[in-house]
Residue frames as a rotation matrix with the C-alpha (Angstrom) as fourth column:
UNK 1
0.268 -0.950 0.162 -14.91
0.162 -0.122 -0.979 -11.09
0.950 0.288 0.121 -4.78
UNK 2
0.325 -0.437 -0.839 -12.80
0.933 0.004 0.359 -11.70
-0.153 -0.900 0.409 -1.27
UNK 3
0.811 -0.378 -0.446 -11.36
-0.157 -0.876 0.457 -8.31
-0.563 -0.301 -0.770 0.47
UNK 4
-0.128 -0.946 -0.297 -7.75
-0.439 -0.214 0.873 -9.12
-0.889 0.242 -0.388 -0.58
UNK 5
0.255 0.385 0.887 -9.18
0.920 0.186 -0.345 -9.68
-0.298 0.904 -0.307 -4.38
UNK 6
0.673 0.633 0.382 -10.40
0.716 -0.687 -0.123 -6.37
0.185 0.356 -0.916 -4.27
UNK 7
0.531 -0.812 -0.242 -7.41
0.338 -0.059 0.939 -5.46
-0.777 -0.580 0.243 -2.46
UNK 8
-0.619 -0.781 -0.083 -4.53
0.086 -0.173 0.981 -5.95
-0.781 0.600 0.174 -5.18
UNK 9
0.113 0.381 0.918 -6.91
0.910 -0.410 0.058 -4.99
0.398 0.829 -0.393 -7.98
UNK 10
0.945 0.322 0.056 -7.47
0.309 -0.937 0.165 -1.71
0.106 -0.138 -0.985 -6.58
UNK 11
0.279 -0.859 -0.430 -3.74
-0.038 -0.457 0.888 -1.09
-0.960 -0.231 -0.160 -5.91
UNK 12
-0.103 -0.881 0.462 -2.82
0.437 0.377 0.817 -2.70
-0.894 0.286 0.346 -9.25
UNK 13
0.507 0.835 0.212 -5.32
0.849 -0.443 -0.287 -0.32
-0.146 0.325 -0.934 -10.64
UNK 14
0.963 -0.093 -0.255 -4.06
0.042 -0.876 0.480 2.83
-0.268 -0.473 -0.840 -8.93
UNK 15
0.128 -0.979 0.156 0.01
0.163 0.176 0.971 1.27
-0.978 -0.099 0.182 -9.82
UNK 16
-0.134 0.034 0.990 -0.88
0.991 0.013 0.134 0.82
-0.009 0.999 -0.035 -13.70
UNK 17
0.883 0.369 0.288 -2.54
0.414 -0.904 -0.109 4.56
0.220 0.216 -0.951 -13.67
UNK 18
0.779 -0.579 -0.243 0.80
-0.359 -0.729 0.583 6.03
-0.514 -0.367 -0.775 -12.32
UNK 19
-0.291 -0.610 0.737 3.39
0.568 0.509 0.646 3.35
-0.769 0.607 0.198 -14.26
UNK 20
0.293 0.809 0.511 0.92
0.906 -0.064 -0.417 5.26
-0.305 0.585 -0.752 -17.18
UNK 21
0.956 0.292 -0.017 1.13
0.292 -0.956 0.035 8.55
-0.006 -0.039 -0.999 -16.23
UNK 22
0.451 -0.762 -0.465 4.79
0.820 0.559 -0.121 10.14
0.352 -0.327 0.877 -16.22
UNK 23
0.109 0.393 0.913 4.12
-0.043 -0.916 0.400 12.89
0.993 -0.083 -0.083 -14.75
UNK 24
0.739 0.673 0.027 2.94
-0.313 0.307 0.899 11.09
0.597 -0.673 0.438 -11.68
UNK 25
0.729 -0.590 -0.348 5.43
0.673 0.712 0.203 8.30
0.127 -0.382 0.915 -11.70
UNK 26
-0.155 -0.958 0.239 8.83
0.612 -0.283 -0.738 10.72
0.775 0.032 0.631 -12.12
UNK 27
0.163 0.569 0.806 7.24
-0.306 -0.747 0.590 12.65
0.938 -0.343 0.053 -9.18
UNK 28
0.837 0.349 0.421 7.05
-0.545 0.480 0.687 9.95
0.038 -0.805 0.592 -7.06
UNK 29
0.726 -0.684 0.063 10.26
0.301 0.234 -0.925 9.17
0.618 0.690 0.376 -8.15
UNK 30
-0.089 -0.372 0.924 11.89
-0.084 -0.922 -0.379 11.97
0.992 -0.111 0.051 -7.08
UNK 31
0.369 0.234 0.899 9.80
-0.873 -0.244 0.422 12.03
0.318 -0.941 0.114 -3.65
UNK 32
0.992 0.008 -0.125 10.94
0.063 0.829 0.555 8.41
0.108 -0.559 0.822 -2.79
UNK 33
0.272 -0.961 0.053 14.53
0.397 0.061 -0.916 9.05
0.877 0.270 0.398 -3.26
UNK 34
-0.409 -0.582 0.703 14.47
-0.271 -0.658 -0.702 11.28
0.871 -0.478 0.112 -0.40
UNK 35
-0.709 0.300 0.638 11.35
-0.700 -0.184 -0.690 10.04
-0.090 -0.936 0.340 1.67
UNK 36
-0.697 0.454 -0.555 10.24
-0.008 0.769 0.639 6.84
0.717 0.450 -0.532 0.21
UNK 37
-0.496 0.868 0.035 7.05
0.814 0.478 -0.331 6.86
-0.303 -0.136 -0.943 3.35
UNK 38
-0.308 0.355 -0.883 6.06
-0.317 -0.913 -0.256 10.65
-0.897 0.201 0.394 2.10
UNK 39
-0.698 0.049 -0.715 5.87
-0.675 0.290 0.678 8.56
0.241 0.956 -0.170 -1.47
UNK 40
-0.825 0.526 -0.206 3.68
0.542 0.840 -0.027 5.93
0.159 -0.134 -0.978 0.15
UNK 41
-0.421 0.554 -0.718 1.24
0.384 -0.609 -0.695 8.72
-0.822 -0.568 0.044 1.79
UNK 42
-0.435 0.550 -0.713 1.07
-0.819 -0.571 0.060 10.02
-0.374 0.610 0.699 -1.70
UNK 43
-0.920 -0.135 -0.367 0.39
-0.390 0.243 0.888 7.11
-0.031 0.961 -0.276 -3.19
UNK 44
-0.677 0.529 -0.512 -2.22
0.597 -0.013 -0.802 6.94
-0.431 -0.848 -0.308 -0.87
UNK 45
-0.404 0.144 -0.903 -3.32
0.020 -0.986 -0.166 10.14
-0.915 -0.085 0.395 -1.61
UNK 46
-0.704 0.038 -0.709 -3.32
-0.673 -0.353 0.650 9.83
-0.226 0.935 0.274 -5.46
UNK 47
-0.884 0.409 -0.226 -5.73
0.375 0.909 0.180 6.81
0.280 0.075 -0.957 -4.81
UNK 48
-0.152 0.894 -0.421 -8.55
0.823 -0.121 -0.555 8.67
-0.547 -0.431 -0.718 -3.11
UNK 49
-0.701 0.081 -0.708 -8.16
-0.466 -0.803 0.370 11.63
-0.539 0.590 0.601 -5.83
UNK 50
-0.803 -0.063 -0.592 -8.97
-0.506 0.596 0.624 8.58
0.313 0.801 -0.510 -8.11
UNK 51
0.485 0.713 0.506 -11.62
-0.870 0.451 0.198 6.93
-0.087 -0.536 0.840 -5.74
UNK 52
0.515 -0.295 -0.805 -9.22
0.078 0.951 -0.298 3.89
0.853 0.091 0.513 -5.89
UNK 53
0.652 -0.041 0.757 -9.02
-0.757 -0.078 0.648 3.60
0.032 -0.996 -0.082 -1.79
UNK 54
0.009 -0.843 -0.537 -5.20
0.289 0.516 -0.806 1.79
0.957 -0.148 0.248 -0.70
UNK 55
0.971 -0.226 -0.074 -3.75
-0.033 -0.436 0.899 1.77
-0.236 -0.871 -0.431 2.19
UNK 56
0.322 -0.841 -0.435 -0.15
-0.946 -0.303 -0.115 1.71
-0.035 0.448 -0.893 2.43
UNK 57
-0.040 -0.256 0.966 0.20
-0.412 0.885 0.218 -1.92
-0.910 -0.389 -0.141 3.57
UNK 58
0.711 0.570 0.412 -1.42
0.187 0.411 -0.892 -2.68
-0.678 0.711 0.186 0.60
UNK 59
0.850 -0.471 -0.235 0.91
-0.497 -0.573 -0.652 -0.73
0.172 0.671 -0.721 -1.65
UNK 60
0.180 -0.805 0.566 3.49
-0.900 0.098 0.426 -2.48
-0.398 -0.586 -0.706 0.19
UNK 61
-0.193 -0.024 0.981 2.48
-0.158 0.987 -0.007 -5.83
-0.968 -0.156 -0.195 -0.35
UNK 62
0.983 0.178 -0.045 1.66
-0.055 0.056 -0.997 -5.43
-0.175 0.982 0.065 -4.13
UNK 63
0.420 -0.861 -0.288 5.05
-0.869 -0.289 -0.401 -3.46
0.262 0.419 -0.870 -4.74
UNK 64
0.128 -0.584 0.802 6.57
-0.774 0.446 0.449 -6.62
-0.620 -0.678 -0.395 -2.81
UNK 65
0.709 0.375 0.598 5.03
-0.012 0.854 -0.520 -9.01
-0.705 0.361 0.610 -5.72
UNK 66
0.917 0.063 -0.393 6.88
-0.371 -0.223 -0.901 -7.02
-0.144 0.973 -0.182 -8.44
UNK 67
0.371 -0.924 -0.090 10.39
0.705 0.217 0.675 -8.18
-0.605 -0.314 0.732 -9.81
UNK 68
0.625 -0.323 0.711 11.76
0.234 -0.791 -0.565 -5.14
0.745 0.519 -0.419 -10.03
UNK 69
0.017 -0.626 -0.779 15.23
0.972 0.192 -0.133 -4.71
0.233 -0.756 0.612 -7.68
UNK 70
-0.668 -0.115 0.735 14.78
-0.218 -0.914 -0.341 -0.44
0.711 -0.388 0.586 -7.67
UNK 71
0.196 0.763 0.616 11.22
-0.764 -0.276 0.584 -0.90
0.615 -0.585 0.529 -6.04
UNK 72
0.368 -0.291 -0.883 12.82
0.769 0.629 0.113 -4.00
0.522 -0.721 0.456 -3.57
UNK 73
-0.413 -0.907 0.085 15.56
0.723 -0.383 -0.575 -1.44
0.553 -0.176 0.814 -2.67
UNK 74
-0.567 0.265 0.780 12.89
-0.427 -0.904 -0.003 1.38
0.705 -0.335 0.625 -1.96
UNK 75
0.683 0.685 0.255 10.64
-0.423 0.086 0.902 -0.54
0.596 -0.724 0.348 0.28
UNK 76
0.224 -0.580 -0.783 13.56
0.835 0.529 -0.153 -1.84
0.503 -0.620 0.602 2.26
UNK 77
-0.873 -0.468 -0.135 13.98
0.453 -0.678 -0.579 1.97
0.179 -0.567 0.804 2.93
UNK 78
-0.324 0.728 0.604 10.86
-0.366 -0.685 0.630 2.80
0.872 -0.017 0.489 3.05
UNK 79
0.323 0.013 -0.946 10.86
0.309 0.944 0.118 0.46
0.894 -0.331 0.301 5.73
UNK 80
0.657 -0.643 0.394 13.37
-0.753 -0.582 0.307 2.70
0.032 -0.498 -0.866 7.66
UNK 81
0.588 -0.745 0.315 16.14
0.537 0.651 0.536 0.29
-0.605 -0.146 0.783 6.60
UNK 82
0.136 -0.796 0.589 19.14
0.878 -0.178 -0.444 1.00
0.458 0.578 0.675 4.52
């Protein structure tokens, strides 16, 4: 299996476990509204709890695949746009 295989499995791993979890997700919710890269950092974060190693790019570029227009909207600010 190629790096960027292993890549978006492991994110889409780590994305399903929190989509899953709503606990997690309404958390991260919450934290992106105000500071959408503090939400990347966790999601970060909630990956190495998990031993499912992201970076943020990575997170980036998955979230980028989805069609969903909230999570477009947030990575344009997470970006430091909007």
């Amino acid at each position: 299996m190629n790096k960027r295989k292993l890549m978006t499995s492991n994110v889409e791993k780590l994305y399903n476990l929190i989509a899953n979890d709503s606990k997690k997700k309404q958390s991260l919710f919450l934290m992106a509204l105000n500071n959408p890269k503090s939400a990347l950092e966790k999601i970060c974060e909630m990956g190495r709890e998990l031993d499912i190693q992201v970076t943020k790019e990575e997170v980036i570029e998955y979230l980028e695949t989805l069609d969903d227009e909230a999570t477009k909207l947030w990575l344009i600010k997470a970006r430091g746009g909007l």
